[in-house]
Structures are given as C-alpha cells and as structure tokens.
C-alpha positions as CSV (number, residue, x, y, z in Angstrom):
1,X,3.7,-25.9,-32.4
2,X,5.2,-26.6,-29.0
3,X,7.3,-24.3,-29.2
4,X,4.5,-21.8,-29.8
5,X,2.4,-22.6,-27.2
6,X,5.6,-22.7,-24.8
7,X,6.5,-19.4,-26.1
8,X,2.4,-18.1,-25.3
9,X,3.0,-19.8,-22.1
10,X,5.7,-17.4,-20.9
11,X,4.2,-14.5,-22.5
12,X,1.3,-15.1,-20.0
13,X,3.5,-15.6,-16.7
14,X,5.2,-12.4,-17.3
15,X,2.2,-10.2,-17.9
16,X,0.2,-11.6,-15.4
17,X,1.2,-10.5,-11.6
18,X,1.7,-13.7,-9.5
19,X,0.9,-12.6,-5.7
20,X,3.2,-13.0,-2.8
21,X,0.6,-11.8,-0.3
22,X,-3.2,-12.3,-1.2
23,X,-3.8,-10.1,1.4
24,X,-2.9,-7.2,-0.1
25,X,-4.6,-7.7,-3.9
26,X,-8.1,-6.9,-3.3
27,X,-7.1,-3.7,-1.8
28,X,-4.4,-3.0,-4.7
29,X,-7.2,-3.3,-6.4
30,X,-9.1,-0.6,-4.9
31,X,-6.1,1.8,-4.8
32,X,-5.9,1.1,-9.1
33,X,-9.6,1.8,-9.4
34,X,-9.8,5.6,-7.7
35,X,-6.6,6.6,-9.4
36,X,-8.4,5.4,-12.5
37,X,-11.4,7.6,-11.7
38,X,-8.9,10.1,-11.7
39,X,-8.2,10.2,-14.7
40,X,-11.9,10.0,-15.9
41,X,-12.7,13.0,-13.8
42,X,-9.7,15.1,-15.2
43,X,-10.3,14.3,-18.6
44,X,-6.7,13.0,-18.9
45,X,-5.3,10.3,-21.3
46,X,-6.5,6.9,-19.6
47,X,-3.3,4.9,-18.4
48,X,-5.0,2.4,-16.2
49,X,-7.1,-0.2,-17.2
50,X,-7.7,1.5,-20.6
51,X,-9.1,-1.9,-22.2
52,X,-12.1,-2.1,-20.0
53,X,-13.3,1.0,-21.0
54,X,-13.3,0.0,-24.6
55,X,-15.4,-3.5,-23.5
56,X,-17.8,-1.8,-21.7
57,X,-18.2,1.8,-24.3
58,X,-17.8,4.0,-21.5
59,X,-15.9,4.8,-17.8
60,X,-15.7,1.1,-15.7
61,X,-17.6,0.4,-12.5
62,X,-15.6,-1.2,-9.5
63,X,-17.2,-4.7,-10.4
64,X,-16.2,-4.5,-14.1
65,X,-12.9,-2.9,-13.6
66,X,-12.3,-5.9,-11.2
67,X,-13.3,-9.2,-13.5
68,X,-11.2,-7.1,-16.3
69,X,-8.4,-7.4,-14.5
70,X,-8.4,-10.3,-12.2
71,X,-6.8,-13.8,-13.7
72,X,-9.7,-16.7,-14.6
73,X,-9.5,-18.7,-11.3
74,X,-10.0,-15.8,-9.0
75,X,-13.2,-14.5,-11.3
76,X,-14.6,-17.6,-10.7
77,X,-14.6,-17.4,-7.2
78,X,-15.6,-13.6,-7.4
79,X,-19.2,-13.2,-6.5
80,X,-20.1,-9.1,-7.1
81,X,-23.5,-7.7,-5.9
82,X,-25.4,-4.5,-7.1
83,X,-23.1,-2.3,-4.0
84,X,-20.3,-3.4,-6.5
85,X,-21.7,-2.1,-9.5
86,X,-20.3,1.5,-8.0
87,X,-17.6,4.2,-8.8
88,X,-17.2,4.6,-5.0
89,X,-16.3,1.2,-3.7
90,X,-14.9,0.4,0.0
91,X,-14.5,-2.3,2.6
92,X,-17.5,-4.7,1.6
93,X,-16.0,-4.2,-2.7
94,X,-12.6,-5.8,-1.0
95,X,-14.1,-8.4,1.5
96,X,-16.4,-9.5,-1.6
97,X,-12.9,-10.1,-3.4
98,X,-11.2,-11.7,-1.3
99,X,-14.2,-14.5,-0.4
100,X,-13.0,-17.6,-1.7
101,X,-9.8,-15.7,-3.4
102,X,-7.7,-18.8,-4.7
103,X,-4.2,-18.9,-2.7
104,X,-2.0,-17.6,-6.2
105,X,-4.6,-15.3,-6.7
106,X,-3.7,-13.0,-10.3
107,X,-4.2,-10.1,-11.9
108,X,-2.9,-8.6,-15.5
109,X,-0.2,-6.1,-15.5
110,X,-0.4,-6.2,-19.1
111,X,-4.1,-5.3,-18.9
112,X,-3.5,-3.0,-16.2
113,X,-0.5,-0.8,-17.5
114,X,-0.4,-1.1,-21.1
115,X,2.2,1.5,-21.2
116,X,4.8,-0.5,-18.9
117,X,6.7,-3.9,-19.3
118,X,6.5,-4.9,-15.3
119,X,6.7,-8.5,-14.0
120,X,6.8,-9.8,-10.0
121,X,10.9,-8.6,-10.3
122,X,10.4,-5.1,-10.6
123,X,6.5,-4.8,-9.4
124,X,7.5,-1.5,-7.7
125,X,7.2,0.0,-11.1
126,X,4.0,-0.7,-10.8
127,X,3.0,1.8,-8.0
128,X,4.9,4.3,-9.1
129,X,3.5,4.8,-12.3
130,X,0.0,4.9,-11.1
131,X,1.1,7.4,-9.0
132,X,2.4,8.9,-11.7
133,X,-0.8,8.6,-13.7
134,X,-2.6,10.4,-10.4
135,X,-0.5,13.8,-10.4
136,X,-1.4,14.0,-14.0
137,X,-4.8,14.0,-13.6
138,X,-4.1,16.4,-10.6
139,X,-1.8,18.3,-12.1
140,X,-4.0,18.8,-15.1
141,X,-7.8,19.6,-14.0
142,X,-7.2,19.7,-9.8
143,X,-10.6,21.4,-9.5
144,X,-12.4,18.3,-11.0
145,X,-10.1,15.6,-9.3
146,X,-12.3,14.8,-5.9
147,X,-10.8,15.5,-2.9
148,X,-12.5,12.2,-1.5
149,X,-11.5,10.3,-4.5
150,X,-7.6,10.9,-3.6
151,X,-8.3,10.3,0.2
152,X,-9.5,6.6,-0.9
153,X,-6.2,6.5,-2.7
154,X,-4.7,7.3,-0.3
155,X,-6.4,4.9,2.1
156,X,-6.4,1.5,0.0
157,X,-2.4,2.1,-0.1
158,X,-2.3,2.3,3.2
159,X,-4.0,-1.1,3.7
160,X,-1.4,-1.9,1.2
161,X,1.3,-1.2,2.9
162,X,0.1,-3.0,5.7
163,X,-0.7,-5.9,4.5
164,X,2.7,-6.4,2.9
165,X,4.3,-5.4,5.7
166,X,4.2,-8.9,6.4
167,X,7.1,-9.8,3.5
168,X,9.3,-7.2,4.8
169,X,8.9,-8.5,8.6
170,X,10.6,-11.9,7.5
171,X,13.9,-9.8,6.1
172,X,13.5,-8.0,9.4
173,X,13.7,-11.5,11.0
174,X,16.9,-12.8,8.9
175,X,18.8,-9.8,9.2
176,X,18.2,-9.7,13.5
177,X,19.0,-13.8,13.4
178,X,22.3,-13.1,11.2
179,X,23.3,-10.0,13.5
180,X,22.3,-11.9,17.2
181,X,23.2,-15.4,15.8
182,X,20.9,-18.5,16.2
183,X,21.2,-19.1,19.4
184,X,20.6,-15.9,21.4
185,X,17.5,-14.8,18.6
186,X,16.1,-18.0,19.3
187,X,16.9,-18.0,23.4
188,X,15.8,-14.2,23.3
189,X,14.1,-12.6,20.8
190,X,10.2,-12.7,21.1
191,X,7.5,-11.3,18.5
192,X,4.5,-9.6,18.6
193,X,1.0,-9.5,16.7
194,X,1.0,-7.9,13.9
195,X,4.6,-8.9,12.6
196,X,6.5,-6.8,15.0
197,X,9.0,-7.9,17.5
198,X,8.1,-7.7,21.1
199,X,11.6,-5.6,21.8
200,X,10.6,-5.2,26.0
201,X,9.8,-9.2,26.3
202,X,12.9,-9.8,24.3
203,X,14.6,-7.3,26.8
204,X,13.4,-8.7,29.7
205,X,14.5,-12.6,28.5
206,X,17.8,-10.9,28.6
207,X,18.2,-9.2,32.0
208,X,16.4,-12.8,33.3
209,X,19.2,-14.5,32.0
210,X,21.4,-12.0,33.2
211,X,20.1,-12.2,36.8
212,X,20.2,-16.0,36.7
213,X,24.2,-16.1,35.9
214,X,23.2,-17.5,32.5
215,X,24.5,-14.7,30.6
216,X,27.5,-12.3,31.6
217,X,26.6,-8.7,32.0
218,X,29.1,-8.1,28.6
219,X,27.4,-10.4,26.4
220,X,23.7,-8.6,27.7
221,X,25.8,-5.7,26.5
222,X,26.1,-6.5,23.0
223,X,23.0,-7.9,22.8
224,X,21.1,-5.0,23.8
225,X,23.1,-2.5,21.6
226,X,22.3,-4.5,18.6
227,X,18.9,-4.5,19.4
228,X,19.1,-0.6,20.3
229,X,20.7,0.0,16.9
230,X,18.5,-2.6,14.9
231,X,16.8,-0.2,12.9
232,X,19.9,1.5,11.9
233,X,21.0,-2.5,11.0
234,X,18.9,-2.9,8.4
235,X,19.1,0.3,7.1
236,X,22.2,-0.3,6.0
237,X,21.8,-3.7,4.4
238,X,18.7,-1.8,2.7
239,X,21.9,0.3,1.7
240,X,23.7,-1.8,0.6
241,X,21.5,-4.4,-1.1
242,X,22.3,-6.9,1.4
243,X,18.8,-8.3,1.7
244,X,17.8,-11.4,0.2
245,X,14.7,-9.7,-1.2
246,X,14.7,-6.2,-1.5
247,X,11.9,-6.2,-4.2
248,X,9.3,-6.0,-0.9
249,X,11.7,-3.3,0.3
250,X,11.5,-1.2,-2.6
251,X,7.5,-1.8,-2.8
252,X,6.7,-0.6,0.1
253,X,9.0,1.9,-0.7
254,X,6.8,2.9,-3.5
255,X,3.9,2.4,-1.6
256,X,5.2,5.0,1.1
257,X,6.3,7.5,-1.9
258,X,2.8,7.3,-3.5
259,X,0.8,7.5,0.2
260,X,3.3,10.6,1.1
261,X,2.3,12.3,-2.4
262,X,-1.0,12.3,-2.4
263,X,-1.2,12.9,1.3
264,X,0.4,16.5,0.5
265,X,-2.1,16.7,-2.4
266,X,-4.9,16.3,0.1
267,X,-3.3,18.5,2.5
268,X,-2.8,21.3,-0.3
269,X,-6.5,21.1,-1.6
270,X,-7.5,21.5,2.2
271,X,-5.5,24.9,2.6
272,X,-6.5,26.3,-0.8
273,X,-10.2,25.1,0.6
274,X,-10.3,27.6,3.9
275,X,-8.2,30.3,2.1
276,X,-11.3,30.1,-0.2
277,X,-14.0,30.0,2.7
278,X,-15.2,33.5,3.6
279,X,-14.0,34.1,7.4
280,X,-16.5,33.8,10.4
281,X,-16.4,36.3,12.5
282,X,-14.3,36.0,15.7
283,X,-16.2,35.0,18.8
284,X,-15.5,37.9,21.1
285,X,-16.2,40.5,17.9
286,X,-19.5,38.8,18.1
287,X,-20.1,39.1,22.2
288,X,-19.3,42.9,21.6
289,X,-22.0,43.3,19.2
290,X,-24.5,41.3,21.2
291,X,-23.1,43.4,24.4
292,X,-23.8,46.7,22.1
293,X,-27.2,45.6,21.6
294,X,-28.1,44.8,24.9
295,X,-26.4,48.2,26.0
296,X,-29.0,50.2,23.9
C-alpha cells in the first residue's frame, strides 16, 4: 500500500509544473487561455485544457479555466470576481492571481496538455505545442480566429519572457564571473534594474582603476574585450551546452519562437486587412475636385 501511494506520489510531481519564477505563472496563464479560445473560435480539435470544458458542458471562462488548472494551494488563495468570469481577461485576471500566490505556486501539465508527457526538465515543450495548437486553429478557420485574440497571445508571452528573463540573467552572471574571474567581476562588474548589467558603470570602474595605477592598461585590455564580446560568450556556451541550466535558455527560446510566430500572423492578417479595404482617394485628387468646383 506504500508503495502505491509512493508510486501516486510521483505520478503527481511529474504531471504537475513546479514553478521556478512565480512571476511568470499567472501570465502563462493568460497566454494558455487565448490560444485556447483559439481553438474554440476555429472550431478545431480542443488540445488545451480540454477537461474543463467537459466540467463545465461548454467553452471555459478565464476564472474557470484558471481554478481547473491551478494546484490546491494556489486556488485557495485565488479570489476571482465577476471581471474574471470573462473570455477576454487582462492585467486585473493576472494581478487577481497572483494575490496571495503561494511561493511554489502549481499548475497541471497533465490537465493542461493531455496530449504531451512534459515535466519541469523539458517545460519548453510546453510552449511549443501551444503554439502549435494556435497555427492550427489559424491555419484552419483564419477568418474566425480574432485578430485581437492573437495579439493577447502574443502579449501575455511577452510578459513571459520577461518575467523569466530573470533565470537566464543568473547564467548570464556565471558565465561573465567564469570568463572575468572572481575578482575583477566582483572589483568591476556592476548591474542594473531589471536584471541587466550596467556595462558603462562597469566600464568606467575599469578606466578608474586604470587611471589610479591599480590596473595596467593590458589587463583593462582584456577585460574590456571580454566584455565587448560577452554576448558572442555566451552564445557559444548556449552552443555548446556549456550552461548549467539551459532548460531557461531553451524556454525563452520557445517563448521567442511562439511571440515571433504569431507576430507574423498578426502582421499577415493586417496586410490581407488594407488589401481588403476599398482605397481613399488621394488628397491632392481630392483638392483638384474641390478646385474644379470652385472653378465653375
């Protein structure tokens, strides 16, 4: 019987998505629930979420689609009001999630992708497939997919992105203190809000140094050509694999693929949107008819 439970145990951890940056989930949350509507405007077989459609006998609002995905402590803490009983949700659906969010705040992968064995290793997998799941419904029935609808998708994986830009800042940090050494990144190097590193202050530590006789002008040197080719750095130990996470690599990865996508989607329906619109008529065609008139 132990053994059962242990075994139901597991089962549990690896369909249920443990998250690294609580930041991000309420708006992962939103980015799921318009590619979902989606797929209920197009008609198309339902990928995401398809379970809460079947509890609730018809399409899911934002509210329900949230407290069917969202593990037992965070739904406690969830407090939804009648502006969350939408199909349209936006910043005040994700600050009403995240209020009194627990810190390991959870949400079913199971539940969410049915069609997909995904755990925290390879959570990537996760944004590609809805994104996946979106060009279908595109692909399929583009006229009834909303413009709008895709812009929000677009939108919430932006914040996304964003948010876990955070986890890829700190590989950012280990790779620059592995290629400047301890000493000079933590004599030199000085960040910025927003995780980003403050590359003229860190600059300017170095030239100090430099006109103090504290550092030789050949050490500056190397320092600053690091620094120059930093982003070409850690390129390469993307490359190469030489990161000691590169599963928040390959998500935002994912993230960029899926917000590049549908940006081109949106772009597209905007062309084939003016092709469609019947032309004005240019502005100095329509001074020479008023200059006609007033000729007569």
């Amino acid at each position: 019987m132990k053994l059962f439970n242990l075994f139901l145990f597991w089962c549990s951890v690896l369909s249920t998505h443990v998250l690294a940056n609580n930041n991000a989930a309420p708006f992962e949350l939103l980015h799921y629930y318009y590619v979902y509507k989606m797929e209920w405007d197009a008609g198309v077989e339902k990928t995401i979420a398809p379970g809460c459609a079947t509890e609730h006998n018809e399409m899911c609002f934002f509210d329900q689609f949230a407290r069917y995905l969202i593990g037992k402590e965070w739904k406690a803490a969830y407090r939804p009001d009648r502006a969350d009983h939408t199909k349209t949700p936006g910043w005040d659906a994700a600050k009403r999630l995240s209020t009194g969010m627990p810190k390991s705040a959870r949400y079913n992968l199971k539940a969410l992708l049915p069609s997909i064995n995904v755990d925290a290793k390879n959570f990537p997998l996760v944004f590609e497939t809805v994104l996946h799941s979106a060009n279908t419904a595109i692909k399929k029935e583009k006229e009834k997919v909303k413009n709008d609808d895709v812009k929000q998708a677009v939108e919430w994986a932006q914040e996304v992105k964003d948010m876990r830009y955070e986890d890829v800042f700190k590989a950012e940090i280990e790779v620059l203190r592995d290629v400047l050494g301890d000493e000079a990144y933590g004599r030199y190097v000085v960040t910025g809000g927003g995780s980003s590193f403050d590359w003229d202050a860190t600059l300017d530590g170095i030239d100090d140094d430099v006109d103090a006789k504290k550092l030789s002008d050949e050490d500056a040197k190397r320092l600053k050509e690091i620094i120059d080719d930093f982003p070409n750095i850690f390129n390469d130990r993307i490359a190469t694999g030489d990161i000691s996470d590169m599963n928040h690599i390959n998500i935002m990865r994912a993230l960029e693929t899926s917000i590049t996508a549908l940006t081109g989607e949106i772009e597209e329906s905007s062309s084939e949107s003016d092709d469609a619109s019947p032309k004005s008529v240019p502005a100095d065609t329509c001074d020479n008819i008023e200059f006609a008139f007033d000729s007569d």
